[in-house]
ZALUM-698111 format. One line per 5 residues: their letters; for each residue x, y, z of C-alpha. Coordinates in steps of 0.2 Angstrom, whole numbers. Example, Ala and Ser with C-alpha at 12.3 -4.5 7.8 and 13.67 -1.06 7.14 Angstrom:
2
AS) 62/-22/39  68/-5/36
This chain:
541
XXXXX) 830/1253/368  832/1234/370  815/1232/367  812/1243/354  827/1233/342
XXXXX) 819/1218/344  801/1224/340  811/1231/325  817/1218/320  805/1205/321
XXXXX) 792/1219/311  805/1218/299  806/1197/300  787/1197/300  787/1209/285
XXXXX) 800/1199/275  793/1181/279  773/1188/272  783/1194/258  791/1179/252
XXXXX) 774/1170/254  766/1185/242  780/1178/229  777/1159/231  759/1164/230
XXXXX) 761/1174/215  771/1161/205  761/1147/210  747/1159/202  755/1162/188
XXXXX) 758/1142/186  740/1139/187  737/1152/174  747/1144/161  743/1127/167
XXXXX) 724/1125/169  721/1122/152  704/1125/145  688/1133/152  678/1119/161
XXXXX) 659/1117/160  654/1133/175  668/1144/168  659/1140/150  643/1146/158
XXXXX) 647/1159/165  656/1166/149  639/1161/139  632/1171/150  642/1185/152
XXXXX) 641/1188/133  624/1186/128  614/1200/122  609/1213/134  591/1208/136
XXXXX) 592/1190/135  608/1192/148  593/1197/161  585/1185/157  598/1171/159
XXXXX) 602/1176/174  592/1163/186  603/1148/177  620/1159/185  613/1165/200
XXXXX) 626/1177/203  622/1196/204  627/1205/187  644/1215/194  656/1202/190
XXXXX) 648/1195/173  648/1213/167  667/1213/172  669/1198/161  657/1205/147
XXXXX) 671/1220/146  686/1210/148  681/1199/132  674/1216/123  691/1223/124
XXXXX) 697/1207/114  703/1198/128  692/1184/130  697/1177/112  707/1162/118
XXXXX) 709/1152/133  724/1158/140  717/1177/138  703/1171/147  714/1165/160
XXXXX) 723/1182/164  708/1188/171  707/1175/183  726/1179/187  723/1195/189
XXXXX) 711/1194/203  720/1179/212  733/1192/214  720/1206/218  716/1197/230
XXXXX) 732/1195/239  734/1214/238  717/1216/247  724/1205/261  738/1215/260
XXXXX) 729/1234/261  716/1224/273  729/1223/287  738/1238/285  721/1244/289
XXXXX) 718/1235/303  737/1239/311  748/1244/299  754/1225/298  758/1211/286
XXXXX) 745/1200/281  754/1185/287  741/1174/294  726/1179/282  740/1173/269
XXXXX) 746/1157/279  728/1150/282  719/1156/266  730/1163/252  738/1146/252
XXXXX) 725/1134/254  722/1128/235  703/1129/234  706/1147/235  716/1146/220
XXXXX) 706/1134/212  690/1144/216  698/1163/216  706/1159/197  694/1150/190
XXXXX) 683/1163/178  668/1161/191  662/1177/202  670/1169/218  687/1178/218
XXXXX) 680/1195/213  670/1195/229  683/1188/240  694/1204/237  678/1215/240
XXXXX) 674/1206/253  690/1207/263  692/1224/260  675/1230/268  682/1220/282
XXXXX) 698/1232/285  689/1248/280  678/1244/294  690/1239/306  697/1255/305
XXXXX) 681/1263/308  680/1252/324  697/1254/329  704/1270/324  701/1288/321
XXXXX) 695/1290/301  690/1303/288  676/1305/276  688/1295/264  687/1279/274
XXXXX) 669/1279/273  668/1280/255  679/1266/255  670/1258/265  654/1259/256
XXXXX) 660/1256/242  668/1240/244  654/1235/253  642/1238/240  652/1229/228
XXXXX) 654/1214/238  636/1209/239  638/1214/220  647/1200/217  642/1185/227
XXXXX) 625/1185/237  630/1176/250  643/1190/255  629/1200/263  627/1186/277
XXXXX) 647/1191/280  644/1211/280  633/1205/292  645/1197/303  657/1210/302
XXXXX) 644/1224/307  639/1214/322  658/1213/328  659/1231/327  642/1233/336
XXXXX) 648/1223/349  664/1235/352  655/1250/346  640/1248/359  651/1247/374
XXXXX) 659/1262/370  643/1271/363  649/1275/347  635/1279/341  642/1289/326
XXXXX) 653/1276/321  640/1261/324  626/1271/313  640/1272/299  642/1256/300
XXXXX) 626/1249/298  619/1262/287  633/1253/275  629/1238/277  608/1241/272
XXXXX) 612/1251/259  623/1239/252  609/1226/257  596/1236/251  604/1236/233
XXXXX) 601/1218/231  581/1221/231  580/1221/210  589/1202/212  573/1198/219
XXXXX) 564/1193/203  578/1182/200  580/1174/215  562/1170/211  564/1163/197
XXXXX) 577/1150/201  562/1142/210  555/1134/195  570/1124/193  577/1124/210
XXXXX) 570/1109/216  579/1095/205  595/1101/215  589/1100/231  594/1091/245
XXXXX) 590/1091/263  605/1097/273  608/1096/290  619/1104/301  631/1090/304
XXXXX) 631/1086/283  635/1107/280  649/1106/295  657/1090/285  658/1103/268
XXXXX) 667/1115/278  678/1103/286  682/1096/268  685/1116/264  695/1120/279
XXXXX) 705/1101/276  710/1105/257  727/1111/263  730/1095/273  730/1089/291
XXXXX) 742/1104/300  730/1118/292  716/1110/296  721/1109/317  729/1127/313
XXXXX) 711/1132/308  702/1123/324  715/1128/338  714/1147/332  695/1146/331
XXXXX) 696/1138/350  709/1149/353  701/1167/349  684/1160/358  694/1156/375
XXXXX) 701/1174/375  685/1180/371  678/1175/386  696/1179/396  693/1198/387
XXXXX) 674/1202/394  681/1201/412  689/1220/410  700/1217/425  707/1201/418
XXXXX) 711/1204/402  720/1221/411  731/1209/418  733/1196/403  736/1212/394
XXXXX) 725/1207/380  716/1220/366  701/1219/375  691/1227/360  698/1217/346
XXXXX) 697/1200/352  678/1207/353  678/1212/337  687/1197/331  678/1182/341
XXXXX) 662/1190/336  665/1193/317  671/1176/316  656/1165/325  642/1177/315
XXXXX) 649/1171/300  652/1154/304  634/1153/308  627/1165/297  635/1154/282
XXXXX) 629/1137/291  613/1142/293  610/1150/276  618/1134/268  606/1122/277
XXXXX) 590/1134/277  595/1133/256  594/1115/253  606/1114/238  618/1104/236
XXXXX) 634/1112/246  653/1113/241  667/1116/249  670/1133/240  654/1139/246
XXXXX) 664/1144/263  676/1153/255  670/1171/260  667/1164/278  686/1158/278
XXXXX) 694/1175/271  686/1182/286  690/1170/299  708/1172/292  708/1191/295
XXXXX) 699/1188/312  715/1178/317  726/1190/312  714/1203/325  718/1188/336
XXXXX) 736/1186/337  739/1205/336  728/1206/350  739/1196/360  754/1206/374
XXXXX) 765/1213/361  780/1203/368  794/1195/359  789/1177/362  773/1179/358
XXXXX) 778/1186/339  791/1174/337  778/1158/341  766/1167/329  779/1168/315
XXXXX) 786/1151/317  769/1145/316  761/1155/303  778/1149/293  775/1131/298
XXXXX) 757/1132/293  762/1138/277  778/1126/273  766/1111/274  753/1119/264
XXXXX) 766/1123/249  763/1103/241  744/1103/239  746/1120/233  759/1118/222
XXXXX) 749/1101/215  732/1112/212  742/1125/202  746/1112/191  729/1103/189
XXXXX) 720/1105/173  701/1110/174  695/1100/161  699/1086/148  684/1088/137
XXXXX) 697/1099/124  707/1081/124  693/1072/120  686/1081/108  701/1081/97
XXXXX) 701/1062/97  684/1062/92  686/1074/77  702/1063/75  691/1044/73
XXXXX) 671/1049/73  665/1046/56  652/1055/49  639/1041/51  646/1037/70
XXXXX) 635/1045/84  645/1052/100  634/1049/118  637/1059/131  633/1050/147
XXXXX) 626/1066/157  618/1081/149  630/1092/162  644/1088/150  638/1095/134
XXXXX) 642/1110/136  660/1109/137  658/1096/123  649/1111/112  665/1123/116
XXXXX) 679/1112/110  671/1098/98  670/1105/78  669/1088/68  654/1083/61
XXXXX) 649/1067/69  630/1069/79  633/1070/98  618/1068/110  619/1070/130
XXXXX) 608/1059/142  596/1067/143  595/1077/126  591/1096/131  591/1112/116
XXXXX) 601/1123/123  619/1120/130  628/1137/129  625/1137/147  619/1127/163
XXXXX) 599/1126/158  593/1117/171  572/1121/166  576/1111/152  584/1096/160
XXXXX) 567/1097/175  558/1100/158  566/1080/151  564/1075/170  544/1078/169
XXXXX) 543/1068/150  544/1049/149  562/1040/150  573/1049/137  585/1032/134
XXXXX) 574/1021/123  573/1035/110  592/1036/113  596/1016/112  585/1014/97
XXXXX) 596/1030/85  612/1018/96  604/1002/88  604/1009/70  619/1014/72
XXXXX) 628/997/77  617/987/64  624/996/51  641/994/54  647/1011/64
XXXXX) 653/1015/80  645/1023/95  659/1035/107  653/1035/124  660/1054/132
XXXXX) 658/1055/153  659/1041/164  646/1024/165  638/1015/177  644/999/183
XXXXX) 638/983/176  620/975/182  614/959/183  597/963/175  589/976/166
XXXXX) 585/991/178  567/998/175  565/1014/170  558/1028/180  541/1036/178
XXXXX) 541/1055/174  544/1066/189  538/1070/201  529/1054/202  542/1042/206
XXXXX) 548/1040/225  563/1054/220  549/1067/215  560/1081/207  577/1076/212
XXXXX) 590/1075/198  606/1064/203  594/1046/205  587/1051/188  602/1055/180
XXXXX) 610/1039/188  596/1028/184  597/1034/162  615/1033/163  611/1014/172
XXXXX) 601/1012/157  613/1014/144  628/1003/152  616/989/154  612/991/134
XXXXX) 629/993/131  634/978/139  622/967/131  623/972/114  640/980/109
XXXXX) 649/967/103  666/976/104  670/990/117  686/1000/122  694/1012/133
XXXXX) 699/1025/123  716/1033/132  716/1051/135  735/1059/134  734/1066/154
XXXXX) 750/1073/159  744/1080/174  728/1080/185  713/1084/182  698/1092/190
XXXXX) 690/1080/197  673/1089/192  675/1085/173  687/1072/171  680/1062/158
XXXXX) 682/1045/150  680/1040/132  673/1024/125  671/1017/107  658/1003/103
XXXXX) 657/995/87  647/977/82  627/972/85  625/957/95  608/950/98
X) 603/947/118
């Protein structure tokens, strides 16, 4: 009876203490909902995209290379007449981020009728997945699908289940690889955990369920094909050669956004759950350690496959990484550690470590979130009032990088003539053919310094919009059209050298120069946090 009080009591403390993280979480949402400001230049695109007509959506497709289930959930939120303003725009990205916490939520009661209080302590709270699952990009959307396929199947592994739960499960697996691509590489990890259980105890029901779910949900990515194709032809100008070590440093940085205690949180559990996975294949020993044999199987398994699966596609890619690429490989790992630590004796210490810990975890995380929540996405809006504010008519606007343009497009109305470094034709979304397109003609910047010249000569001023170079002693020679120079198709050292370019012009020959301040009352993403310059006066060399 003694014993049953206490495991009462500390369900009901384990209950309370995941509950009170749901409501920091959901008002740190809401926060970030009314805080984030204006769209940024990805969220821009993917609502371009989102929106076009139906045949040319297809075809747009490669310069987003998401698959079409969450752009179509964006085409109808803004047919409804909900995408007609930021903030409306916004509410869908609210609404997942707390989707998402309810996925975690129905995920472990799943799993063991428990509260989600170490998927919410490692992951809910670590700010780039509010920054990534708000944002009006696919990556929340897949996160919840993603995390529900991993309970649905859980319970397949672990418990007795119904025609219902396989539907479930179907369904939410087919609709994670929907949403994001890489999410397939995770179903794959979570079908080889429950292999590894499932083969032991020759389920071979269950374990045919399981992977008849997962290829069928693979098997409906086959028309992406064609697209991932044609990303190909543009491809190239963001490659990069990743190692293992470089792709490891990302995940690190991904893992580290929450600070120093989460980050050894995230190691010591990793290490934790592989030590009792080796303590759990001796049957005998972890009869006596009184360890779930099965689920630290399950768990250890689900969570190395993914780590490597996600390394490896990440590295075998060679794209540029980011930290937010690991997001479904951490919603994983995070359910995997709760697997972990219910895994453990079901003795009183043991929970009361666990909660003390999980609280801990998530007391020291509660500053970098609370700070993310309040971050702005963009500037760009700022800026663009100030140049329909001073531009003249006869004034020209540069944009330093061709990326920024299309934020600039959104939110600028006055009538002065902008051109981005390198010019492109189309900025209603990412258009990276046309920027390998200005990559393969001859140096874009004297055409642009000579329109600058004219400008200055008569009298007018020239608004610099992005970020500049820093001075240099001579004038840097140009590049000659790709792939012939020693970068062959890679954009960042042509992008840097045009933009080298134009500061060393601007250094020579403006006469007058100035930091334009921008109003920022809070941070900014660091991705499109943008300076503004005005230039005025010729002077000869």
């Amino acid at each position: 009876m003694k014993r049953f009080l206490s495991e009462k009591v500390l369900t009901r403390c384990e209950l309370a203490a995941a509950s009170l993280l749901t409501v920091f979480l959901v008002a740190f949402h809401a926060i970030f909902f009314l805080r984030a400001g204006p769209l940024w230049r990805d969220e821009i695109s993917s609502l371009a995209l989102a929106t076009k007509p139906t045949a040319e959506f297809w075809r747009s497709l490669p310069f987003d290379p998401f698959p079409a289930c969450y752009f179509l959930l964006l085409r109808l939120w803004h047919a409804v007449g909900l995408g007609e303003n930021d903030l409306a725009l916004r509410a869908l990205g609210l609404l997942i981020g707390v989707l998402l916490i309810g996925a975690f939520w129905l995920s472990c009661y799943l799993i063991d009728k428990s509260a989600p209080l170490w998927p919410l302590a490692l992951f809910a709270l670590n700010p780039l997945t509010l920054e990534g699952g708000d944002s009006l990009r696919p990556y929340g959307f897949g996160l919840i699908w993603i995390a529900l396929t991993f309970g649905f199947i859980c319970r397949m592994a672990f418990d007795r289940f119904g025609k219902a739960i396989v539907l479930f499960a179907f369904v939410a697996a087919l609709l994670s690889v929907q949403s994001l691509f890489t999410n397939v590489f995770i179903l794959f990890a979570i079908s080889v955990g429950a292999a590894a259980l499932l083969l032991q105890r020759r389920s071979w029901l269950t374990l045919g369920l399981i992977f008849g779910i997962g290829l069928i949900a693979a098997v409906s990515l086959l028309p992406y094909l064609p697209v991932m194709h044609a990303t190909r032809d543009w491809a190239e100008i963001i490659a990069t050669k990743n190692d293992v070590a470089s792709v490891i440093a990302v995940g690190d940085d991904a893992i580290s956004d929450a600070g120093a205690v989460a980050r050894w949180a995230w190691l010591t559990l990793g290490a934790g759950l592989l030590g009792a996975f080796l303590l759990a294949m001796t049957h005998h020993l972890a009869a006596v350690l009184d360890l779930n044999r099965d689920r630290i199987i399950f768990a250890a398994t689900t969570m190395v496959v993914a780590a490597l699966a996600t390394i490896g596609f990440l590295c075998a890619a060679q794209y540029l990484v980011f930290p937010r690429y690991f997001l479904p490989a951490m919603a994983i790992a995070a359910l995997c550690a709760h697997v972990f630590w219910n895994s453990l004796p079901n003795r009183p210490g043991i929970r009361i470590i666990s909660l003390f810990l999980a609280l801990l975890i998530a007391v020291t995380e509660l500053r970098p979130f609370g700070e993310r929540a309040n971050m702005r996405m963009t500037n760009c809006d700022e800026i663009a009032a100030v140049l329909e504010h001073r531009a003249g008519r006869d004034d020209l606007i540069i944009i330093t990088s061709f990326l920024y343009g299309v934020s600039l497009q959104r939110y600028y109305h006055g009538q002065t003539t902008w051109l981005t470094v390198p010019q492109i034709e189309d900025f209603s979304l990412h258009r990276w053919d046309l920027l390998k397109q200005a990559m393969a003609r001859p140096d874009p910047v004297p055409e642009l310094i000579s329109r600058a010249e004219i400008v200055l000569r008569t009298g007018h001023k020239i608004f610099l919009v992005g970020k500049l170079g820093p001075p240099l002693p001579t004038q840097p020679e140009p590049l000659p059209p790709a792939p012939e120079s020693a970068f062959g198709w890679q954009m960042e050292p042509y992008l840097a050298q045009w933009k080298s370019e134009l500061t060393y012009w601007v250094e020579h020959h403006a006469l007058h120069g100035s930091n334009l301040p921008i109003e920022e009352g809070q941070s900014i993403n660091r991705f499109e946090s943008l300076g503004l310059f005005e230039i005025s006066g010729w002077r000869e060399p």
